[in-house]
Residue frames as qw, qx, qy, qz and C-alpha x, y, z in Angstrom:
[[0.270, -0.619, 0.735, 0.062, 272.05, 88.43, -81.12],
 [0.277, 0.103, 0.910, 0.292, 270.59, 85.04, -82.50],
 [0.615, 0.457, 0.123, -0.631, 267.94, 84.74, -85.47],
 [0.308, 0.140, 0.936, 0.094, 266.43, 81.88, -86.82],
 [0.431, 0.264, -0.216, -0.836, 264.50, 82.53, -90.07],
 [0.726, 0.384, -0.352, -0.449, 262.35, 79.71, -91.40],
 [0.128, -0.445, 0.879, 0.113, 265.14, 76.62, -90.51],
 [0.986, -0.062, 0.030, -0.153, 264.79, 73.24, -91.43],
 [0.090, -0.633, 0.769, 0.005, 266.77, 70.21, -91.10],
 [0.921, 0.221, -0.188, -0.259, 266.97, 66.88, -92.55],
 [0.079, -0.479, 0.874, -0.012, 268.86, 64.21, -91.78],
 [0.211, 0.137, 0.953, 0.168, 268.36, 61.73, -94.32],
 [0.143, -0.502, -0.645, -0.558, 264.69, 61.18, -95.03],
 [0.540, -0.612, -0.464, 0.345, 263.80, 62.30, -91.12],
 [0.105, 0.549, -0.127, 0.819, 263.28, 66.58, -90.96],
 [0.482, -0.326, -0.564, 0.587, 263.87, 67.13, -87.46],
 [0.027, -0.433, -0.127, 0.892, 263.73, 71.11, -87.66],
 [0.248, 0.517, 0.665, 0.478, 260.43, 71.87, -89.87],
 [0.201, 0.686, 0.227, 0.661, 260.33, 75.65, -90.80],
 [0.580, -0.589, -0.444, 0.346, 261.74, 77.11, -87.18],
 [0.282, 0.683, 0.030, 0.673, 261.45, 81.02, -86.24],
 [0.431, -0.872, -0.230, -0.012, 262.35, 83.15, -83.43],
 [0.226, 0.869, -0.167, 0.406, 264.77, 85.69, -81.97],
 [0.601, -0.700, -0.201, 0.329, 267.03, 86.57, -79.00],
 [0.112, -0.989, 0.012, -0.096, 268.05, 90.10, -77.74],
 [0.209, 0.755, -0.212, 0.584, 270.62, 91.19, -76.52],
 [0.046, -0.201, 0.655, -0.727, 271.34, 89.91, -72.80],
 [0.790, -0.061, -0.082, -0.605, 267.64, 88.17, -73.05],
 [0.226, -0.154, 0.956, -0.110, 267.65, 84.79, -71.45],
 [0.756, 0.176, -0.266, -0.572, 265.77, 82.54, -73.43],
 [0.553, -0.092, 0.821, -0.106, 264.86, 79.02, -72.15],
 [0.532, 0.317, -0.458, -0.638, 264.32, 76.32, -74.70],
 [0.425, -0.106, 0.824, -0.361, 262.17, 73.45, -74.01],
 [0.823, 0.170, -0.118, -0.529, 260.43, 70.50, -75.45],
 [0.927, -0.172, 0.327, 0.068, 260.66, 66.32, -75.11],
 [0.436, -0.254, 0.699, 0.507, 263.55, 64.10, -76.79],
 [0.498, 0.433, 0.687, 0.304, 263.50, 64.32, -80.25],
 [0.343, 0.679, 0.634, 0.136, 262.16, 67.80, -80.95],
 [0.732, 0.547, 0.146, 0.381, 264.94, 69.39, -81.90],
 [0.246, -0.954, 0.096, 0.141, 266.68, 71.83, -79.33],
 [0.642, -0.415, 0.373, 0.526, 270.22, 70.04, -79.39],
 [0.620, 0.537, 0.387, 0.420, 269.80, 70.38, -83.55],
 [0.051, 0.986, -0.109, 0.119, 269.45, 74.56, -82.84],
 [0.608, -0.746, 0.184, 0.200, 272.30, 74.27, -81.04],
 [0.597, -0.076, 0.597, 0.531, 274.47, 72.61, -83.26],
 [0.381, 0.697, 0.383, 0.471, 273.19, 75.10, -85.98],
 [0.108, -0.985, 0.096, 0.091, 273.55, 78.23, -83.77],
 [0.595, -0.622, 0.457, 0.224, 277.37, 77.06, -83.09],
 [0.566, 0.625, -0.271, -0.464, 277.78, 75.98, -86.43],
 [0.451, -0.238, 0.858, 0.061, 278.62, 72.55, -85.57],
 [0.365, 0.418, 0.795, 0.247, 275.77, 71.64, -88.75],
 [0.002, -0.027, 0.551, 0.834, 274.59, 73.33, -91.50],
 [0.557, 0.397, 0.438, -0.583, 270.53, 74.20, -91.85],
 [0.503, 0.262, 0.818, 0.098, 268.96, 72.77, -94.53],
 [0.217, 0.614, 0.445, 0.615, 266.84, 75.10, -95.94],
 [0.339, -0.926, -0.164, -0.024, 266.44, 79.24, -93.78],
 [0.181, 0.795, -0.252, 0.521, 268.50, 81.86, -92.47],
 [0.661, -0.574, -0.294, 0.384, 270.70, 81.79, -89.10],
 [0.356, 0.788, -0.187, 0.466, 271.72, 85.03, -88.23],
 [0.716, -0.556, -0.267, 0.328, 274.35, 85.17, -84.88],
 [0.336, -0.573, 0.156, 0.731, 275.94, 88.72, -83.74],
 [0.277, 0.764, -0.145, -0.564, 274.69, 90.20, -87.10],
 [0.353, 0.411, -0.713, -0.446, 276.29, 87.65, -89.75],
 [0.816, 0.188, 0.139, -0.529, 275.00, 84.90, -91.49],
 [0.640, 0.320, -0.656, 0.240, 278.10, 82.90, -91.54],
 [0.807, -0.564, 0.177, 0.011, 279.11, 81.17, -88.37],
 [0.543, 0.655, -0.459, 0.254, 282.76, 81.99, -88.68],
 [0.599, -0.189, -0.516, 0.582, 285.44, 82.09, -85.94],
 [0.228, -0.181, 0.207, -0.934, 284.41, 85.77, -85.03],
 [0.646, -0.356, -0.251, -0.627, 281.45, 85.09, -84.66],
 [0.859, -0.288, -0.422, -0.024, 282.44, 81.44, -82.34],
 [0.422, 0.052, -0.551, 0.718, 284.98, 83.30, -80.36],
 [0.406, -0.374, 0.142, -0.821, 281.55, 85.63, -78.68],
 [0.810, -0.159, -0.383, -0.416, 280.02, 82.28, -77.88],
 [0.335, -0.288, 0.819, -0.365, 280.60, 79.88, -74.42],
 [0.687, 0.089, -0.455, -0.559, 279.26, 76.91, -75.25],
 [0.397, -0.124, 0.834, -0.362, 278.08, 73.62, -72.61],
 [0.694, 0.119, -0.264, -0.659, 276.94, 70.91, -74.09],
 [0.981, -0.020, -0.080, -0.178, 277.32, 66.91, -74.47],
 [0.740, 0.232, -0.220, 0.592, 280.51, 67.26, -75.48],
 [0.749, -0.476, -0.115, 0.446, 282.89, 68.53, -73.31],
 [0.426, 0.829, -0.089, 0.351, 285.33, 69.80, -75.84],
 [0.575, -0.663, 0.479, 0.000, 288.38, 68.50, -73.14],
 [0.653, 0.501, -0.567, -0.036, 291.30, 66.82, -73.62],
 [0.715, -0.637, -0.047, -0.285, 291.29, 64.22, -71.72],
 [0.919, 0.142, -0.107, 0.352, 295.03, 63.52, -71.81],
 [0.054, 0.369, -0.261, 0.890, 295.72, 67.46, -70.48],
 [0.193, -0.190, -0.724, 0.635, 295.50, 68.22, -66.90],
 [0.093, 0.809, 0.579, -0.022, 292.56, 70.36, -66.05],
 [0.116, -0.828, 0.133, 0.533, 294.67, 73.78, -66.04],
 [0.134, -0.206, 0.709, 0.661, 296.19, 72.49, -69.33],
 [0.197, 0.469, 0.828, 0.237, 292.63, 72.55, -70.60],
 [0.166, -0.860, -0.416, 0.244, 292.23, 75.63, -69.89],
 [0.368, -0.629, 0.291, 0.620, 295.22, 77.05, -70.53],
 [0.408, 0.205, 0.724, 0.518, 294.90, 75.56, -74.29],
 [0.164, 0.756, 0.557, 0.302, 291.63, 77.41, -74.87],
 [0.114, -0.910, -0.140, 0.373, 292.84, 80.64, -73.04],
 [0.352, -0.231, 0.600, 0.680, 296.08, 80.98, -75.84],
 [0.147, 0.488, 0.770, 0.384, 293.24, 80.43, -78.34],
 [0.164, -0.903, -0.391, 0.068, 290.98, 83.43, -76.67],
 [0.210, 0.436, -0.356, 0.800, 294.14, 85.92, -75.23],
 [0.616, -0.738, -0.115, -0.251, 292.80, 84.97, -71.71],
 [0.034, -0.588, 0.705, -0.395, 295.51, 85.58, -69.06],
 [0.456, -0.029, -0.848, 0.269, 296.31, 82.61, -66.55],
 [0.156, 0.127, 0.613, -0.764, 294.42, 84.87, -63.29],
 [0.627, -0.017, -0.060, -0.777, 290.87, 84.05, -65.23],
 [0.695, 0.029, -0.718, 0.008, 292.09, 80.10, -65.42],
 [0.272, -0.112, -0.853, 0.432, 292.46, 79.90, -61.68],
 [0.469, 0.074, 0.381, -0.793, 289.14, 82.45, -60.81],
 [0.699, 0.099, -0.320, -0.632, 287.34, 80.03, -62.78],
 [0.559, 0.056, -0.801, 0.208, 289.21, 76.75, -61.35],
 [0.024, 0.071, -0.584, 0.809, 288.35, 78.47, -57.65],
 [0.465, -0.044, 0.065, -0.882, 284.78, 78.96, -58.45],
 [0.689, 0.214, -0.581, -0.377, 284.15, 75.62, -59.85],
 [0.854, -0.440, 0.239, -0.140, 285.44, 74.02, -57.06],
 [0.896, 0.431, -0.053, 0.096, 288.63, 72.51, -59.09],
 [0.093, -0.769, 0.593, -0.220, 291.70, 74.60, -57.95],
 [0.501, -0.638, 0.571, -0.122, 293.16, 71.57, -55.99],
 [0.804, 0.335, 0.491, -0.015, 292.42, 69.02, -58.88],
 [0.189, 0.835, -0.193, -0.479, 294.29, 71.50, -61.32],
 [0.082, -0.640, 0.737, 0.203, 296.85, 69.40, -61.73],
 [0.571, 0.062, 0.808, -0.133, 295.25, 66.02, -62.35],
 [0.045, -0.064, -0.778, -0.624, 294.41, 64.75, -65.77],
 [0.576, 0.094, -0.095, -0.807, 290.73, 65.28, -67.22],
 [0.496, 0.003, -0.821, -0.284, 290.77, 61.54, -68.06],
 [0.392, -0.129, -0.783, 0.466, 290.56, 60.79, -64.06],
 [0.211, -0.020, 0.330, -0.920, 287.74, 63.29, -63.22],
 [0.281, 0.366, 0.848, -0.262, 284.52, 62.14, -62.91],
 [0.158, 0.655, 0.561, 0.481, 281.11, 63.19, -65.18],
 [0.310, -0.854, -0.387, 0.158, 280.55, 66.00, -62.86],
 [0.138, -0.850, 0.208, 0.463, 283.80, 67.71, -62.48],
 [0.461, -0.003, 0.438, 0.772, 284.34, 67.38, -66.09],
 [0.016, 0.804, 0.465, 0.370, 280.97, 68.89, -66.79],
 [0.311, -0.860, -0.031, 0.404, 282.38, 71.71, -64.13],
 [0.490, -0.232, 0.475, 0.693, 285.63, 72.04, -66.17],
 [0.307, 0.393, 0.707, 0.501, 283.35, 72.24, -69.40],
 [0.034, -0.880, -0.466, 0.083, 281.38, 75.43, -67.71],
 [0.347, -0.821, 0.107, 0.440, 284.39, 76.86, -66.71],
 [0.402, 0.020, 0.562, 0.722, 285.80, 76.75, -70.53],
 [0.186, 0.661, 0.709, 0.163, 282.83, 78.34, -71.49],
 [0.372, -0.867, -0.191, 0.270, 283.36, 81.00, -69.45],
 [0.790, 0.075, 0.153, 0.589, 286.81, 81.63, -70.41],
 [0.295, 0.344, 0.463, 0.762, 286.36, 84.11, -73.13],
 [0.096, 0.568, 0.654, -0.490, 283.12, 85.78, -71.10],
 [0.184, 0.110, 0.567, 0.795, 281.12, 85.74, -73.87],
 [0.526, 0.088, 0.135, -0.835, 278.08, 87.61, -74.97],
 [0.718, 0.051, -0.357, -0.595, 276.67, 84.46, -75.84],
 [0.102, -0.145, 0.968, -0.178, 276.31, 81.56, -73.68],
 [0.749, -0.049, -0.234, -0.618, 274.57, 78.72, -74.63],
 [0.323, -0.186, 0.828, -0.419, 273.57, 75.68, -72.21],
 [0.800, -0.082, -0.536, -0.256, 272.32, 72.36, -73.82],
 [0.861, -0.400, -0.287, -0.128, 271.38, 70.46, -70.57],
 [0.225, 0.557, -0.646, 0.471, 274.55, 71.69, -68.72],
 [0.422, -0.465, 0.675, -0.387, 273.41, 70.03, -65.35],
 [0.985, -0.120, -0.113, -0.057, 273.23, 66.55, -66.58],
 [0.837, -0.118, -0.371, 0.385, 275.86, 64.50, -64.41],
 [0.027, 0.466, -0.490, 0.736, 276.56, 67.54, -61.98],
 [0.369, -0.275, -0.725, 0.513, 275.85, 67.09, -58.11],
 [0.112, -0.873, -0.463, 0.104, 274.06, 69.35, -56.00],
 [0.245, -0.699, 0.174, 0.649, 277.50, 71.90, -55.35],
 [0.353, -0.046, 0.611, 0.707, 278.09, 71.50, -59.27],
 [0.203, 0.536, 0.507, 0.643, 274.87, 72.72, -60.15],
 [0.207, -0.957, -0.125, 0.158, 274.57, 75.80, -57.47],
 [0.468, -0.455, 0.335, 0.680, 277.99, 76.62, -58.51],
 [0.297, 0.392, 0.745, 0.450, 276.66, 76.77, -62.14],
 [0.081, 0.630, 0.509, 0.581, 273.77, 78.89, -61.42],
 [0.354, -0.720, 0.047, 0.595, 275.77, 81.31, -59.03],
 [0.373, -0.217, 0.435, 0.790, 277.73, 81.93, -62.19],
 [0.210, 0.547, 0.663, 0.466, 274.81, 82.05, -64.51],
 [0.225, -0.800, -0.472, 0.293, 273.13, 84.01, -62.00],
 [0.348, -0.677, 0.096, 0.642, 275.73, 86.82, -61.58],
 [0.352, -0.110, 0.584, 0.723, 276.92, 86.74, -65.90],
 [0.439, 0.653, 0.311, -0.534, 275.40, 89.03, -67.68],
 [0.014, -0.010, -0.797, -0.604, 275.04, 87.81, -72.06],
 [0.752, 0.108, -0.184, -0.623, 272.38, 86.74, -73.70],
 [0.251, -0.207, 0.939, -0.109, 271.58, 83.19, -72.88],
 [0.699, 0.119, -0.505, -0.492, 270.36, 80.15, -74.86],
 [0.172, -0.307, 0.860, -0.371, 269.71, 77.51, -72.10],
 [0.756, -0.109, -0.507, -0.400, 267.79, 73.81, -73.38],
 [0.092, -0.207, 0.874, -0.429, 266.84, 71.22, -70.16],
 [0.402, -0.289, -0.641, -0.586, 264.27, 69.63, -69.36],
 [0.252, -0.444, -0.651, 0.562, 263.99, 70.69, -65.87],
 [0.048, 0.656, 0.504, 0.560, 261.27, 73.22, -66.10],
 [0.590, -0.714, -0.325, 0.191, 262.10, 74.47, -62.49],
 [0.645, -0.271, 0.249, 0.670, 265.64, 75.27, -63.93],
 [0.315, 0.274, 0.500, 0.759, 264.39, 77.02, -66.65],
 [0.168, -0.852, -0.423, -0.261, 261.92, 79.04, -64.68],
 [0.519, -0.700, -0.006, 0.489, 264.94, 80.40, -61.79],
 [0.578, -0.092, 0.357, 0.729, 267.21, 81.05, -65.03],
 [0.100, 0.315, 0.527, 0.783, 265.11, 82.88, -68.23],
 [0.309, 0.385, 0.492, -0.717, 262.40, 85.07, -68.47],
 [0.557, 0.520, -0.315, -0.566, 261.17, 83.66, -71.88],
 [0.575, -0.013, 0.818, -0.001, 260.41, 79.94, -73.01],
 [0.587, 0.318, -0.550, -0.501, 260.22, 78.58, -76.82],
 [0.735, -0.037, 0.643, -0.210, 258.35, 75.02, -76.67],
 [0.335, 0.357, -0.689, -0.534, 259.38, 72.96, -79.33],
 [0.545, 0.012, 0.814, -0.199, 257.51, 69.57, -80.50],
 [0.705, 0.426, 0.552, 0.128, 258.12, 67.72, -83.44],
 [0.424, -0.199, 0.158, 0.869, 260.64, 70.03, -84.36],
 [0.001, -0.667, -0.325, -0.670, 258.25, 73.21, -84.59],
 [0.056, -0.085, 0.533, -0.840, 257.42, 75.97, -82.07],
 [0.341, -0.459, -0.816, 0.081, 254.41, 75.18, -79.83],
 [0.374, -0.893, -0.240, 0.072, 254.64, 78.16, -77.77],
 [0.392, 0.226, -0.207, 0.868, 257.13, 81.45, -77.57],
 [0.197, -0.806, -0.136, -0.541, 256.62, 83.74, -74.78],
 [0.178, -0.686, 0.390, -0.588, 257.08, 84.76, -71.01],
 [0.244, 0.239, -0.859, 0.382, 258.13, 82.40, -68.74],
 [0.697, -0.236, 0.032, -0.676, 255.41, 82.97, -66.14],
 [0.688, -0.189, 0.646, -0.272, 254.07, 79.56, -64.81],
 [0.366, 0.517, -0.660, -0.404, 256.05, 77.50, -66.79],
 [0.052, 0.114, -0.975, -0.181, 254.94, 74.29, -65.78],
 [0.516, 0.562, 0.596, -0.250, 251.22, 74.85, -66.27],
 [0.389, 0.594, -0.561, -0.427, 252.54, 75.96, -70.02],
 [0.128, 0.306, -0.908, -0.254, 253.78, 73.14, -70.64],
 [0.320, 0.068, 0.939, -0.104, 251.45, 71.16, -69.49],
 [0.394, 0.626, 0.067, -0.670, 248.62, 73.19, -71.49],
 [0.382, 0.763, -0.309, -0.421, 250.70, 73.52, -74.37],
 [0.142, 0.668, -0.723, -0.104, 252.23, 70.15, -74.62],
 [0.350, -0.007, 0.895, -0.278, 250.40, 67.45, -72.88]]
């Protein structure tokens, strides 16, 4: 489903991504993990085609363009939101389901799960970091794609915002691309860990005791 031949990335004189390979299956959950700096958010923004690789191949769902086919398989949580925060939370929802052909009865099972239903109505501006970062899961969701990818989705959730999270993860079956740097989070979620550092892989393989990896392989 994803493949990464070779990438790099440059920005400016500063290559962030220096000559990055590896795969994911099919419904494989693939944690991705290494300090600030060493280059997960970049994949991201290259899988999603928010940026352009320098120099290598990205293949996603078989093509080597990142079109709209290709971004309408994809759920995506990241920094950004990707809310308006001037539409209610059902009008945020509603926007991207028109965009998908999702009926209105997946906007409220997703508003219900999330915890949001009673808030429906209430501008996005007026929600807190938490239940926008809820809002932002539940767009992801939307479309239930075969690809979901999760750049640090539980920063600024609560405790119910991130067991609600990984009830859903838990239960959704895709392939998942999921960067954090909680190594607990990434050991309940994936069964497979790429360590980046200094934008290169350190370490691809089974999960296992992932935080004597890291330390091993990183410290």
């Amino acid at each position: 489903m994803i493949e990464l031949k070779n990438v790099e990335k440059s920005f400016g004189r500063v290559k962030v991504l220096k000559g990055v390979s590896f795969s994911v299956s099919e419904n494989e959950r693939v944690a991705l993990l290494g300090p600030n700096g060493s280059g997960k958010t970049t994949i991201v923004r290259i899988i999603t085609g928010q940026i352009r690789p320098t120099r290598g191949t990205v293949v996603v769902c078989g093509r080597d363009r990142i079109d709209e086919s290709v971004k309408s398989r994809m759920g995506v949580v990241s920094h950004n939101t990707f809310l308006y925060d001037d539409l209610t939370a059902y009008e945020n929802l509603q926007f991207f389901a028109g965009i998908y052909g999702v009926d209105d009865s997946r906007i409220r099972e997703l508003l219900e799960q999330f915890g949001l239903w009673r808030r429906r109505h209430d501008l996005v501006r007026n929600y807190s970091r938490g239940m926008k970062q809820r809002l932002s899961i539940a767009r992801a969701l939307l479309n239930e794609p075969d690809i979901l990818i999760l750049d640090e989705p539980t920063t600024g959730l609560d405790v119910e915002g991130r067991e609600r999270l990984f009830e859903a993860v838990k239960d959704y079956k895709s392939t998942l691309l999921f960067t954090t740097h909680n190594l607990g989070e990434a050991e309940e979620l994936c069964e497979r860990v790429v360590m980046l550092r200094d934008g290169e892989i350190a370490y691809d393989g089974e999960i296992g005791d992932v935080e004597e990896t890291y330390r091993r392989v990183m410290l």
